[in-house]
C-alpha positions in Angstrom: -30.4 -26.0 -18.6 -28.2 -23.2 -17.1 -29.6 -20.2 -16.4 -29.2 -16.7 -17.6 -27.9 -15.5 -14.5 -25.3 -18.3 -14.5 -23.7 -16.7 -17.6 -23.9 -12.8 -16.3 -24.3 -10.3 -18.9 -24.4 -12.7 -22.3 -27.0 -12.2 -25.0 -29.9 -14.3 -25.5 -28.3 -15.5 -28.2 -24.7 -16.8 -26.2 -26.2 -18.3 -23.6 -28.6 -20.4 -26.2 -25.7 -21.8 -27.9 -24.0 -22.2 -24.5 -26.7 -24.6 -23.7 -27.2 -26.4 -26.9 -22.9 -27.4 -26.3 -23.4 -28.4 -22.4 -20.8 -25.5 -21.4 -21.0 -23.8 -18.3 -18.6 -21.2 -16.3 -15.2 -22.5 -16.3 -15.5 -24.6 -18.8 -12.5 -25.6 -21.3 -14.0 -24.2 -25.0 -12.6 -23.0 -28.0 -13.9 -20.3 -30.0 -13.5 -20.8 -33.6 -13.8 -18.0 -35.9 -13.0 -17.4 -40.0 -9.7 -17.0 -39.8 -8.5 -18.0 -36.0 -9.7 -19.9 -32.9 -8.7 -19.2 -29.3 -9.2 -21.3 -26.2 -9.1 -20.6 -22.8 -11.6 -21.4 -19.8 -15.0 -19.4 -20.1 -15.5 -16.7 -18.2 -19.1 -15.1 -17.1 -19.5 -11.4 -18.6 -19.7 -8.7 -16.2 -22.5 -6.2 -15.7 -21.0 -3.7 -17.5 -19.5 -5.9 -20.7 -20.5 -6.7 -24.2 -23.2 -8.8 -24.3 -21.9 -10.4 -27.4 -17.9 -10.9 -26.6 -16.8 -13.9 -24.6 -14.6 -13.6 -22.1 -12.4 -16.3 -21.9 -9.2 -16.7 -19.1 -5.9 -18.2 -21.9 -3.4 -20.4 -19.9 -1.0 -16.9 -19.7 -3.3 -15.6 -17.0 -4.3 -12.8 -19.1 -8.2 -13.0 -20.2 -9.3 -12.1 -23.8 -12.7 -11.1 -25.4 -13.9 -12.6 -28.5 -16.9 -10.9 -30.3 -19.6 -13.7 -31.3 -20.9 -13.5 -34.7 -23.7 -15.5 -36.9 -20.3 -17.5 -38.3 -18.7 -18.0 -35.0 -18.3 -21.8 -33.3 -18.4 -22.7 -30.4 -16.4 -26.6 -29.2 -16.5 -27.7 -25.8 -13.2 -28.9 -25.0 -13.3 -30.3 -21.2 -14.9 -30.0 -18.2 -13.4 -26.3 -16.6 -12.9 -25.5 -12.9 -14.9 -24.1 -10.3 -14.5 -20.2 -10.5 -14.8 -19.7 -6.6 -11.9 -21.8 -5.9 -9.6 -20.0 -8.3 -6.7 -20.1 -7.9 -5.8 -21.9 -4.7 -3.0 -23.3 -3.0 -2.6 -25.9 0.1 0.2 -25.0 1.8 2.7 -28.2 2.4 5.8 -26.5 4.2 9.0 -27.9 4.6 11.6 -28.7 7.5 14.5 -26.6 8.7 13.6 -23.5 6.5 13.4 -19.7 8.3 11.0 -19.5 9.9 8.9 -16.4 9.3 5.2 -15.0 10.2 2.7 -13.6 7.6 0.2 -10.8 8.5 -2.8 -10.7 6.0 -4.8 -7.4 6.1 -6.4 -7.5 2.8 -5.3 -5.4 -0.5 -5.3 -5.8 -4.4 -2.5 -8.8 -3.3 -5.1 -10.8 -1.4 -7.9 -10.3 -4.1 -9.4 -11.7 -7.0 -11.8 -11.2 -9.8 -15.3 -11.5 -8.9 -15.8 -12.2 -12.8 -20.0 -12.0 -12.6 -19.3 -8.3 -11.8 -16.1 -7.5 -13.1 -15.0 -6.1 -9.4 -12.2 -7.1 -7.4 -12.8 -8.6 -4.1 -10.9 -9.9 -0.6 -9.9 -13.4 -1.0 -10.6 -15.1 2.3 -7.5 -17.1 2.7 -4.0 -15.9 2.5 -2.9 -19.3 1.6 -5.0 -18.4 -2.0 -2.0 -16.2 -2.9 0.3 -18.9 -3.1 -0.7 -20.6 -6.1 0.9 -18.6 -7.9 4.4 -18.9 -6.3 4.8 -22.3 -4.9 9.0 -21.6 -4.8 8.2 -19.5 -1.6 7.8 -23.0 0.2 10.8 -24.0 -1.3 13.3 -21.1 0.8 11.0 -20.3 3.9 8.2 -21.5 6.4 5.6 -19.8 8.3 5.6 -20.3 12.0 2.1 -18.5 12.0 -0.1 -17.0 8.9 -3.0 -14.2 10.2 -5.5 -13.3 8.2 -5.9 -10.1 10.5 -8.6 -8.4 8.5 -10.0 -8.0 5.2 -9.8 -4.9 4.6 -8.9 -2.1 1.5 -6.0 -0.1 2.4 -8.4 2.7 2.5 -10.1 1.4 5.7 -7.5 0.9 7.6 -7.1 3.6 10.7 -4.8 3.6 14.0 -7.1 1.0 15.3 -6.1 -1.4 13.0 -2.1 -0.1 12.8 -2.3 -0.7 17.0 -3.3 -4.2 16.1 -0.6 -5.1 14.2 2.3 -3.7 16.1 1.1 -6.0 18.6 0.9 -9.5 16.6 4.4 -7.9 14.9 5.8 -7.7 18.8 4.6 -11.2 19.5 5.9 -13.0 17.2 9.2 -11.2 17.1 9.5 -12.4 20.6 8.3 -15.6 20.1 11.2 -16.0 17.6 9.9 -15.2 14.4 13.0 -14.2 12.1 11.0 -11.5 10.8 7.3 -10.3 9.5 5.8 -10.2 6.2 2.7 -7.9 6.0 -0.1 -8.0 2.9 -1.7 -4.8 2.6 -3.1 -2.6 0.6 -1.3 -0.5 -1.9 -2.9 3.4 -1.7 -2.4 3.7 2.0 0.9 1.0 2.9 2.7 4.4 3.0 0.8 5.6 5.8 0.7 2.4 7.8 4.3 1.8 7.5 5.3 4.9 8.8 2.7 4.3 11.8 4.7 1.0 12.1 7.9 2.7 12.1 7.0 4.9 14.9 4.8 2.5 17.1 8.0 -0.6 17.3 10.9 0.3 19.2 14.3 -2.1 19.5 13.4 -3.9 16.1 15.0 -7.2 16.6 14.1 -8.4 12.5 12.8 -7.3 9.2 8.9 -6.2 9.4 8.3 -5.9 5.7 5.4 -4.7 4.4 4.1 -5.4 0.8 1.2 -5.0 -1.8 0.0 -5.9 -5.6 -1.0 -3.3 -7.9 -2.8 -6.2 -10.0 -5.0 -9.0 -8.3 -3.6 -12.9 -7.9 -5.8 -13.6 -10.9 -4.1 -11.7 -13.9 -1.3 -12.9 -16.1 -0.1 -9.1 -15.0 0.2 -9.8 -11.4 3.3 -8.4 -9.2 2.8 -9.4 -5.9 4.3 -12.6 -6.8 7.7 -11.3 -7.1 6.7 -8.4 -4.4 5.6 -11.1 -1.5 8.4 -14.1 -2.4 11.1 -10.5 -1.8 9.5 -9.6 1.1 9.7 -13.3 2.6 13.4 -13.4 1.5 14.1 -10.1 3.3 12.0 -11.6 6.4 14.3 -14.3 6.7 17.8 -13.8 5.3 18.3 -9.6 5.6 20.2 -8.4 8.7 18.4 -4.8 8.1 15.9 -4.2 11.3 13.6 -2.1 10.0 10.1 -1.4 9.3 10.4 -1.6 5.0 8.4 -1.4 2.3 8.9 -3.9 -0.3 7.6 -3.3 -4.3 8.8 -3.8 -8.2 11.8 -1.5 -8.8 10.6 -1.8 -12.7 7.6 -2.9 -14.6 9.2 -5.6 -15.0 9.7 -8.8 -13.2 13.4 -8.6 -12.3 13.8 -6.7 -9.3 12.5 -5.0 -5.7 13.5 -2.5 -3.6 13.1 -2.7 0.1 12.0 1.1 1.0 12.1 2.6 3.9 8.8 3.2 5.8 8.9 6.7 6.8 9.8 7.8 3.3 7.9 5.8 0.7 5.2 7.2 -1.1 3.0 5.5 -3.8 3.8 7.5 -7.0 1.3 5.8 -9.6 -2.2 4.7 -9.9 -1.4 1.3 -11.4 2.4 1.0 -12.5 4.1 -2.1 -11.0 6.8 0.3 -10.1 4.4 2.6 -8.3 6.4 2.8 -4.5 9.7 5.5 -4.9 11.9 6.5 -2.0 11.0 10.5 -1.3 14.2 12.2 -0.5 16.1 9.2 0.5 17.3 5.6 -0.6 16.6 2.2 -0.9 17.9 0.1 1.9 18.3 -2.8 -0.5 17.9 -4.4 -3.9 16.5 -7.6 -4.2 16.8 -10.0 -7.2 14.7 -12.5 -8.9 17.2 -14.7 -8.3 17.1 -14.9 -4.3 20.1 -12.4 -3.8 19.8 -9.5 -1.8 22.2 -6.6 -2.2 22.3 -3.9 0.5 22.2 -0.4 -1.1 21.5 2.4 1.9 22.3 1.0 5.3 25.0 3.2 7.3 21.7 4.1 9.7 19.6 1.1 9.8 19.4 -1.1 12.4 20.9 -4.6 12.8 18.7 -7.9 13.8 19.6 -8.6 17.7 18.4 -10.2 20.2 15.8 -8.8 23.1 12.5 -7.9 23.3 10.6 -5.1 20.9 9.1 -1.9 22.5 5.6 -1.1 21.4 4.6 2.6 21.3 1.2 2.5 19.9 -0.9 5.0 21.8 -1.8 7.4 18.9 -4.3 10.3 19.0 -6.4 10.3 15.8 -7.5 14.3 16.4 -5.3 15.6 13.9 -5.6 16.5 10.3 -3.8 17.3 7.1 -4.2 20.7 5.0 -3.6 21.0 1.5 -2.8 25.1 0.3 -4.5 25.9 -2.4 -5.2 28.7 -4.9 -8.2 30.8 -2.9 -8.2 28.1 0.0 -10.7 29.3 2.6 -8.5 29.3 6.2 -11.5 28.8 7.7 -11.2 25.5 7.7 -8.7 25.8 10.6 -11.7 27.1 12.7 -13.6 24.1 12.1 -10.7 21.8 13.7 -9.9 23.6 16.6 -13.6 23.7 17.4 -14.1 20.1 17.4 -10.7 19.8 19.8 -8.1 18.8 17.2 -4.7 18.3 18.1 -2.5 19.1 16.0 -2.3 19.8 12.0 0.0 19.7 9.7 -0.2 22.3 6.5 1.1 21.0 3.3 2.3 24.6 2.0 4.0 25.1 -1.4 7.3 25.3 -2.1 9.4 26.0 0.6 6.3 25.6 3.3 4.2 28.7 2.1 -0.1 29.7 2.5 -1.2 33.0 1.5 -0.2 35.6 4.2 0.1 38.9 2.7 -2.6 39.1 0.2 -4.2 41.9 -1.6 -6.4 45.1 -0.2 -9.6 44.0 0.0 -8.7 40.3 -0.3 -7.9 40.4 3.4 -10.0 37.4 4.2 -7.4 34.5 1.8 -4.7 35.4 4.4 -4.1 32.4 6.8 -1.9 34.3 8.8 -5.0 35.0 11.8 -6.2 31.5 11.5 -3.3 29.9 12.3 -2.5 32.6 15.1 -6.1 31.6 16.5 -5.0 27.7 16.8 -2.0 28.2 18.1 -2.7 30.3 20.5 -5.9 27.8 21.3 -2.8 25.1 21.7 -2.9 23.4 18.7 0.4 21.9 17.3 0.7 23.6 13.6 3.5 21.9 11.4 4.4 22.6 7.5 5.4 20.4 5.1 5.5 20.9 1.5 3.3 19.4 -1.3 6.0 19.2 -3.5 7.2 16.1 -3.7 10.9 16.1 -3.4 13.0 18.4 -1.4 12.8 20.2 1.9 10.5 23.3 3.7 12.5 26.1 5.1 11.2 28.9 7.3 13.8 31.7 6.6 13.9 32.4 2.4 11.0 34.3 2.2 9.1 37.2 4.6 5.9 35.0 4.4 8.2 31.4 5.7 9.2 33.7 8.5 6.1 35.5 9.7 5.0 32.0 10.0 8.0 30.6 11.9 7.3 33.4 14.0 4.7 33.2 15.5 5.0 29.3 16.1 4.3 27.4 13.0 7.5 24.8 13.0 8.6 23.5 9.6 10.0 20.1 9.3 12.4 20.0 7.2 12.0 16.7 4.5 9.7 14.8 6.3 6.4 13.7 3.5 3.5 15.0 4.6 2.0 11.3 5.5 4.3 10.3 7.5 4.4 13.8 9.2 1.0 13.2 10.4 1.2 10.0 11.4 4.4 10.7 13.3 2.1 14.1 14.9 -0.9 11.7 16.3 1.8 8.9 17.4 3.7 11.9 19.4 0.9 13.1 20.7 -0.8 9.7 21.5 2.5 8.5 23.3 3.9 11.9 25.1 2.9 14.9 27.4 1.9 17.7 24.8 5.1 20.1 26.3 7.2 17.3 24.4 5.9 16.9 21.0 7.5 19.9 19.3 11.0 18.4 20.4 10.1 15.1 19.2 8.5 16.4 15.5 11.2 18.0 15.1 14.1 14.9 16.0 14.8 12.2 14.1 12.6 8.8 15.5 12.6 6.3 12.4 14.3 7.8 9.4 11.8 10.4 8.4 13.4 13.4 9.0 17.4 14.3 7.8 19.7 17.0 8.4 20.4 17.4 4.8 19.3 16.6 1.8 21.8 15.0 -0.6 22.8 15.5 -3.8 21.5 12.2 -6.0 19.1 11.2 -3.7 15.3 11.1 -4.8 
């Protein structure tokens, strides 16, 4: 007999008729009701589901719940599969195919269902992805595939980024013709403008990518997202640090990004990843064709050695202006020996500087006099999402440029702090206001265009 705990959350009353039919977890059954009958492969209830609705996983990927009722039946069809080893792939590569390397740090890409709990969880093997996209064999091969860590994008940190700049350098001068990297979806923006920063001399592609849906839904896109990526790996001539993602919800298209200026714009859209005041470098097609969109800046694959720059100095925070924000805050940084800090202002870089009588105590006018003068780095961005901070519109922009705050221009306000504790990290301190304020790895423009994002 199977036990209770076998089936998750079902009712007494499931898991009896489960038994009296032989049917386990990941069996084949059919459900048969008055007026319909659905089949798919059983599926344990979560802790947090219907006790009396079976779950079952229909050959479209997608799983449905059926309620179970005094009238409902129950068939066994065939014996199911084991749930652990769903779905997997062996990989089988083939000759004389571009040779690429795959980095596996974890993400919604690298997951699956844990179905007894309903969570998502890490798939141990990056191979596991592939089931659902043998083709990739069918255009590339992978001269090495790392399963560097495990991890949510939320737990990455500079340790981690310093880690993969250096498997990224190896293998791009071992002869890798470029680098696919799985990660995470909510922070890829930060780690890819950490990347941007930390290669120098790009010889290939280093193409980061994600899934906003685990390998196990009929609704997964990293299918389409990683078989892109590996096609830009090998085929595009564009040497840079990218981010590749849906262009739509649908599963036409991707656009390679670049790194410094992505942002993720949506919880759970497929087209989540947009350019922020900039453009794609490329479209690529479900088809295999890639069509270069952006590219009058980018570098070219050539031949040498890559430069790796990854000291990085993780003492430096980001500060969000808000209505009756206490500038206090800035007191607690410099006390603990921050860095630097960048100040996401609104509008056109603004914090509250010449506030009412009595209301003396909002302005942040002192505090950030107080850690500049204690030799803190102070740069403003804006927390809008699209344009550029200017320090001259306004008295309050001025006062600030004044006495030392430096606004940069259209730079995001992620990859503004990354690119602060990678200057920092890399460079004498008497440098790192020249270098915020030039142009390293596309983040930061002279202008902002008309009809770009």
């Amino acid at each position: 007999m199977i036990t209770s705990s076998s089936f998750g959350n079902y009712s007494k009353n499931i898991i009896k008729e489960f038994n009296s039919k032989n049917i386990s977890i990941g069996d084949f059954i059919e459900v048969k009701r008055v007026k319909n009958k659905i089949s798919g492969i059983l599926l344990p209830q979560s802790e947090f589901g219907d006790v009396n609705t079976i779950i079952l996983k229909q050959k479209n990927g997608y799983n449905v719940g059926i309620k179970f009722e005094p009238k409902t039946k129950i068939v066994k069809v065939g014996e199911g599969i084991k749930l652990e080893n769903f779905p997997v792939a062996s990989i089988k590569q083939k000759p004389k195919l571009p040779e690429i390397s795959l980095i596996a740090t974890g993400g919604t890409i690298a997951s699956r269902i844990d179905y007894l709990t309903g969570g998502v969880y890490m798939a141990s093997k990056p191979e596991e992805v592939f089931a659902s996209l043998p083709e990739l064999l069918d255009e590339v091969s992978f001269k090495t595939i790392n399963p560097l860590f495990q991890l949510a994008s939320e737990d990455m940190g500079y340790i981690q980024w310093q880690k993969i700049a250096t498997e990224i350098k190896k293998e791009l001068d071992g002869g890798s013709r470029g680098i696919v990297i799985m990660h995470g979806t909510d922070m890829m923006g930060y780690s890819s403008a950490a990347l941007s920063f930390m290669l120098e001399n790009l010889t290939a592609p280093v193409v980061f990518t994600g899934g906003q849906r685990s390998s196990d839904r009929g609704s997964f896109d990293g299918a389409l997202n990683l078989i892109s990526s590996a096609r830009l790996a090998a085929n595009s001539n564009i040497a840079e640090v990218m981010v590749c993602m849906h262009e739509t919800s649908n599963d036409t298209t991707c656009l390679a990004l670049p790194g410094t200026k992505v942002k993720k714009m949506h919880t759970s859209r497929r087209d989540a990843f947009k350019v922020i005041n900039g453009f794609p470098y490329a479209r690529t097609y479900k088809s295999g064709k890639i069509e270069e969109l952006d590219v009058k800046d980018v570098h070219r694959r050539s031949e040498g050695n890559v430069k790796l720059l990854s000291g990085y100095e993780p003492k430096v925070g980001l500060l969000k202006i808000y209505p009756n924000s206490n500038p206090e805050i800035i007191d607690w940084y410099v006390d603990r020996g921050y860095k630097g800090l960048i100040i996401e202002g609104t509008g056109l870089g603004h914090v509250p500087a010449f506030t009412p009588d009595g209301e003396e105590h909002r302005s942040w006018l002192p505090a950030i006099e107080r850690s500049l003068e204690s030799g803190l780095y102070v740069g403003m961005t804006s927390q809008c999402v699209y344009g550029r901070t200017h320090p001259y519109v306004y008295r309050g922009l001025r006062k600030l440029s004044k006495v030392g705050v430096e606004y940069l221009g259209d730079m995001i306000s992620e990859t503004a702090l990354i690119k602060l504790g990678w200057a920092i990290g890399n460079f004498s301190f008497d440098n790192v206001s020249n270098i915020m304020n030039t142009n390293i790895a596309g983040e930061l423009s002279d202008r902002t265009l008309l009809g770009g994002n």
